[in-house]
C-alpha positions as CSV (number, residue, x, y, z in Angstrom):
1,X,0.0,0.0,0.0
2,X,1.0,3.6,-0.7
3,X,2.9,4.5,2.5
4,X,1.6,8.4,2.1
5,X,-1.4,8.2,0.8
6,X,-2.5,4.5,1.7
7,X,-4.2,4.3,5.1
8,X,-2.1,1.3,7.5
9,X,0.7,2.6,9.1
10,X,3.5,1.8,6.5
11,X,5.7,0.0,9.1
12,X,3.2,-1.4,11.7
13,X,4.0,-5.1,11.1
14,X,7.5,-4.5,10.6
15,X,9.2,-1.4,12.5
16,X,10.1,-1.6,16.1
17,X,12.0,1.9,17.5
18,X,13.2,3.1,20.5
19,X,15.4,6.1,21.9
20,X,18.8,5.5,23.6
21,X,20.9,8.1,25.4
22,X,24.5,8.1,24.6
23,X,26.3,11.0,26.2
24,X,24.8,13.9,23.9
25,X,24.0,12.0,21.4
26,X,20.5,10.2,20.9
27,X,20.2,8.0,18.2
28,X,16.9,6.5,16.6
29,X,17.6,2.1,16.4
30,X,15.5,1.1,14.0
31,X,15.6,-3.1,12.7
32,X,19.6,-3.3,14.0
33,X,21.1,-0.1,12.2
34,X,21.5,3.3,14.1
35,X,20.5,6.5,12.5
36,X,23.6,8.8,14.5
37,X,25.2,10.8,11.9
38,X,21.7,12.6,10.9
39,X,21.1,13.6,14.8
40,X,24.9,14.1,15.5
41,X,24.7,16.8,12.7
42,X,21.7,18.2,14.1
43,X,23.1,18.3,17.6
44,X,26.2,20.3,16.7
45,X,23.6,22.8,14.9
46,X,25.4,22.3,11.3
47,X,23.7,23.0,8.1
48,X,22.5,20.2,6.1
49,X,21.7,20.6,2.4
50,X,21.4,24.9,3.0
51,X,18.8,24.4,6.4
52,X,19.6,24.0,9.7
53,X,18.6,21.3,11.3
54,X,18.5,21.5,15.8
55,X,18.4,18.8,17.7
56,X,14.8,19.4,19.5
57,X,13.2,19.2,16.7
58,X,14.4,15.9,15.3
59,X,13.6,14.0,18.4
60,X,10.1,15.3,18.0
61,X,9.7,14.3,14.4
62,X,11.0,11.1,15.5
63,X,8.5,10.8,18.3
64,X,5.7,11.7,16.0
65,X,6.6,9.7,13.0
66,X,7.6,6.0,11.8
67,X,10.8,5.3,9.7
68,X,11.2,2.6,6.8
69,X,13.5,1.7,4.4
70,X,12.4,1.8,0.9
71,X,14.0,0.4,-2.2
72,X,14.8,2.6,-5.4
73,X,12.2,2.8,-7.6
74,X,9.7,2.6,-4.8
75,X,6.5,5.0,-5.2
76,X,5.6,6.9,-2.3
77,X,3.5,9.3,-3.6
78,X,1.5,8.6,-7.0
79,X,-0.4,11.9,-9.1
80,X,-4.3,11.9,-7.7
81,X,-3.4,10.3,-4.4
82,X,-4.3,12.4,-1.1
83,X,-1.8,13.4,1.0
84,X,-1.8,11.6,4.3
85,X,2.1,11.5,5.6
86,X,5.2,14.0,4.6
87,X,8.4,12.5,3.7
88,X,10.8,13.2,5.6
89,X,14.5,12.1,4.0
90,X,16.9,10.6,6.6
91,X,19.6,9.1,4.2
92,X,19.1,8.1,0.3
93,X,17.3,10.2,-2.5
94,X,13.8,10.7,-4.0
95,X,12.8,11.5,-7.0
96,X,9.2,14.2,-7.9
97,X,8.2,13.9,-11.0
98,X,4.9,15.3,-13.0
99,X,3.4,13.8,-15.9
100,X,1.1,15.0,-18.7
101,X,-1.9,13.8,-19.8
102,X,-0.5,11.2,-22.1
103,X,1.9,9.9,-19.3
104,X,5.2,11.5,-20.5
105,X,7.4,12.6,-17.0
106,X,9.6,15.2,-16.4
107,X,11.9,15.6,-13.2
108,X,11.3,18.6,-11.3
109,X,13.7,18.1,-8.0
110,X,15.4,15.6,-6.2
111,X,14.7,15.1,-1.9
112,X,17.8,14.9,-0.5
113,X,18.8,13.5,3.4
114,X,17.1,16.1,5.8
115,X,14.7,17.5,3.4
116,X,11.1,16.8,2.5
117,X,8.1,17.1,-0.1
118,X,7.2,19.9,2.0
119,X,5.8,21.9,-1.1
120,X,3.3,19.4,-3.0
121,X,2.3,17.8,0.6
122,X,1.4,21.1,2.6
123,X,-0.6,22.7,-0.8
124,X,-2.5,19.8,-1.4
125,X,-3.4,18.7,2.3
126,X,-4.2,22.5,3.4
127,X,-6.5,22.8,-0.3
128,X,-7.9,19.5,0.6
129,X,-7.3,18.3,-3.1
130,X,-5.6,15.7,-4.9
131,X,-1.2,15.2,-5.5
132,X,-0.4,16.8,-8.0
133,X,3.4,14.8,-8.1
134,X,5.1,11.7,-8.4
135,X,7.7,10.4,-5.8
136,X,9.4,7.4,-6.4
137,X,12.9,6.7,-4.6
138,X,16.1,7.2,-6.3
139,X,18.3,5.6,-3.8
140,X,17.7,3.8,-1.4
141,X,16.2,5.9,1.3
142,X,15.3,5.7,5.1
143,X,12.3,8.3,5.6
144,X,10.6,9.4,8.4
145,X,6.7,9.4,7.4
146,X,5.2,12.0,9.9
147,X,1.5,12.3,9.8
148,X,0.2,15.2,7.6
149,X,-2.2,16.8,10.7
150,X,1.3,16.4,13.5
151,X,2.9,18.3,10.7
152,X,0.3,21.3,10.4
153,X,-0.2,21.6,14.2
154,X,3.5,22.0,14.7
155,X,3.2,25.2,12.3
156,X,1.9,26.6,15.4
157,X,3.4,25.3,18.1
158,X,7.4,24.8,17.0
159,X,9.1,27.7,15.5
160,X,11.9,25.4,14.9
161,X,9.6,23.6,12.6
162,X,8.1,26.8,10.8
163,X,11.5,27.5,10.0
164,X,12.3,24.0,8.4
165,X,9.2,24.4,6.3
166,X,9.9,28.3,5.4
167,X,13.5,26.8,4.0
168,X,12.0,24.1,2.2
169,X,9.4,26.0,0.2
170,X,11.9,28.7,-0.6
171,X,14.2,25.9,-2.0
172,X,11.7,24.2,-3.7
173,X,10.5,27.5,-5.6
174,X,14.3,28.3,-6.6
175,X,14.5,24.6,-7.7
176,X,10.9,24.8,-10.0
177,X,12.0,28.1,-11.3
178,X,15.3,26.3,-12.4
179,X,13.6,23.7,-14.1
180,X,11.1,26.0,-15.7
181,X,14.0,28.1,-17.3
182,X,16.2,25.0,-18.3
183,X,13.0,23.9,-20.2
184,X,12.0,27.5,-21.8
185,X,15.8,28.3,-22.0
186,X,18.0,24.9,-22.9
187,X,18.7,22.7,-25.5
188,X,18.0,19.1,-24.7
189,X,21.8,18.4,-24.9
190,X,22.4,20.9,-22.3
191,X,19.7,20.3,-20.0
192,X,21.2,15.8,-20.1
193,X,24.4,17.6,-19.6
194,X,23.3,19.6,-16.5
195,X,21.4,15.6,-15.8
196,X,24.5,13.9,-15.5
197,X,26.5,16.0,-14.0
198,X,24.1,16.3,-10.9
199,X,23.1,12.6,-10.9
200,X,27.6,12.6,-10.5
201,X,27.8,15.0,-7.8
202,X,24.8,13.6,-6.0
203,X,26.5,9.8,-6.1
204,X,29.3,11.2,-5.2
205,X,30.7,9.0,-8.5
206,X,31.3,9.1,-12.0
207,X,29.8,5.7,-12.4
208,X,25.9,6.6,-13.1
209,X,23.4,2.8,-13.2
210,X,20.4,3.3,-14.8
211,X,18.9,3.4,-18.4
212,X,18.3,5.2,-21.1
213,X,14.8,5.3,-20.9
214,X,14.9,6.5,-17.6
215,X,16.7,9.9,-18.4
216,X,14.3,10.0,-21.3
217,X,11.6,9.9,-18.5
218,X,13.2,12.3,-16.1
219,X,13.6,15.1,-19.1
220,X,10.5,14.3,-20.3
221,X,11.6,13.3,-23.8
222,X,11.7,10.2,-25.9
223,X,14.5,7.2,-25.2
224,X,16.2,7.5,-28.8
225,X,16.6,11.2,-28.1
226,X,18.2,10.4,-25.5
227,X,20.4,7.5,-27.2
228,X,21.3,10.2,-29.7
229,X,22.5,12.5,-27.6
230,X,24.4,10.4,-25.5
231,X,26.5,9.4,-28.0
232,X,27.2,13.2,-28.8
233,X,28.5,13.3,-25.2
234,X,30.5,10.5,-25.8
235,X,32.2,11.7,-29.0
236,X,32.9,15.0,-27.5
237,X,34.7,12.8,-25.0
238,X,32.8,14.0,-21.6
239,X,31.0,10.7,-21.0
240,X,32.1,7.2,-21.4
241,X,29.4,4.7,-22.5
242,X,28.7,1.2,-21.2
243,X,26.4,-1.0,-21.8
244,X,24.7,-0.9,-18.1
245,X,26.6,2.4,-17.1
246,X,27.7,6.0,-17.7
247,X,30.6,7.1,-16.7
248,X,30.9,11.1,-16.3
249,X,34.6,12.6,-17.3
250,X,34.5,15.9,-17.3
């Protein structure tokens, strides 16, 4: 079942939590595997991703939410669905997409570790209408799903909180005007170019899995387009082509 817009508690059967103190560090265990360097972060008040993050606040999301593990290509939000948790991104990627009415997609941001869909969840719960989005996971990710009503009554009650979403939705803006421009403004050459190189820098590698048909999806254009161009990139000598990966070189 969806775990934001499907009704059971995503990890009810499954996900067993607790708290343990460890000098000042408090660390979430969750199925063997302790979430420290997220809190850590948040307890020596550094900025993550362009927010900041204190540690308050992420024990209370903690307290009010459930964490899972989900795989890449995992949908967590589909176009249509209500809006019943936010994703909150502990470690891993996800991907929000929008399609047209003939089901091509086009990226319009990645959520990165300490960040959330705080944009398309908010407007659609508050308007009481539909998701206008796709989410599906990019890597795989450990998110904290905190119920859409905790996350509106906070608004009021957590400055801390109020903060984190003020961030967000600035970032989010910035990141749909970007997109907006590279469509209106970009060549599609450019715009795989720009692709890549983000995809590298995210990964943290050179070494990019995935298929053709997939950046086709994510630029919203057709997989021989894509084909094309990446030979292009290849020729001018910036990517290396193989047949599962692609390997960025300059």
């Amino acid at each position: 079942m969806n775990p934001i817009s499907g009704g059971r508690d995503p990890d009810q059967d499954s996900l067993k939590s607790s708290f343990a103190q460890n000098g000042s560090k408090v660390c979430l265990l969750q199925s063997g595997r302790y979430l420290c360097s997220l809190i850590e972060q948040a307890s020596n008040k550094q900025r993550m991703e362009g927010f900041l993050i204190n540690n308050d606040l992420l024990k209370e999301l903690m307290k009010l939410g459930s964490v899972n593990t989900f795989e890449p290509e995992a949908v967590l939000m589909n176009e249509g669905s209500s809006v019943r948790a936010i994703p909150i991104v502990l470690s891993g990627s996800i991907k929000v997409l929008r399609s047209d009415e003939d089901g091509k997609e086009i990226l319009l941001y990645y959520i990165n570790p300490g960040e959330s869909c705080i944009m398309s969840c908010f407007g659609n719960s508050c308007a009481g209408s539909q998701s206008k989005i796709k989410a599906i996971v990019d890597d795989r990710a450990e998110v904290l799903m905190l119920p859409i009503q905790k996350a509106r009554e906070m608004i009021s009650t957590n400055p801390a909180w109020g903060d984190f979403v003020l961030h967000l939705y600035n970032r989010r803006f910035e990141e749909l005007l970007g997109t907006v421009n590279a469509i209106a403004f970009q060549k599609m050459d450019e715009r795989l170019w720009n692709l890549l190189k983000t995809k590298a820098r995210r990964a943290g590698s050179p070494s990019l899995p995935g298929t053709h048909q997939q950046l086709a999806d994510e630029l919203g254009t057709a997989r021989e387009v894509v084909s094309r161009l990446l030979k292009q990139l290849e020729k001018d000598g910036k990517i290396t082509l193989t047949r599962s990966k692609i390997f960025v070189l300059a």
